[in-house]
C-alpha angles and dihedrals in degrees: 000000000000096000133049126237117167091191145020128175125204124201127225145091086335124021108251125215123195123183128181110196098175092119092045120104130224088257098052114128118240101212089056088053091061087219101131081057093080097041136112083015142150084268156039134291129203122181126197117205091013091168095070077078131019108158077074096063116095117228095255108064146141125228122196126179130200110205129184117219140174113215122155091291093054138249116353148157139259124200117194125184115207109188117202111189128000104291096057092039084053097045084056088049087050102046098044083049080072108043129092109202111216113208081240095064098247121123139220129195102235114250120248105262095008119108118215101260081076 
């Protein structure tokens, strides 16, 4: 993006906080950074570029990756969730509860009091 923004915060249900690190280097401090600041919150916390500084990163996490890729319908998107400790591990379980996988490959979120066959 043309312009930097360490930190944006959304507000909803959840605070959301989104930090990009991409321009942060390995010896940034992260007090001055104000980032513990914000965990653990009341809210959530997604980083862009985390691996700019790891130290930072609590041990339970959740990664997700976004991936392009070609195949014979064209260009799409993977998503992948890579759980690291019990709550984020939790919070996968929870979200896929929820889910209905088409052949296609589209999704649905499943419908209070409706079973999937629906």
């Amino acid at each position: 993006s043309p312009t930097f923004v360490l930190l944006k915060i959304y507000q909803g249900r959840l605070p959301v906080y989104h930090f990009d690190f991409y321009r942060l280097g390995v010896d940034e401090d992260p007090v001055e950074l104000g980032f513990e600041d914000y965990l653990p919150g009341e809210g959530i916390a997604c980083i862009e570029w985390a691996e700019r500084l790891p130290a930072l990163l609590p041990p339970d996490q959740l990664q997700i990756k976004l991936e392009r890729f070609e195949d014979e319908r064209g260009e799409g998107r993977r998503i992948r969730f890579i759980p690291y400790g019990e709550t984020a591990a939790a919070v996968v379980e929870t979200l896929f509860e929820d889910l209905i996988w088409k052949t296609d490959g589209s999704l649905f979120r499943k419908q209070p009091g409706k079973s999937a066959e629906h």
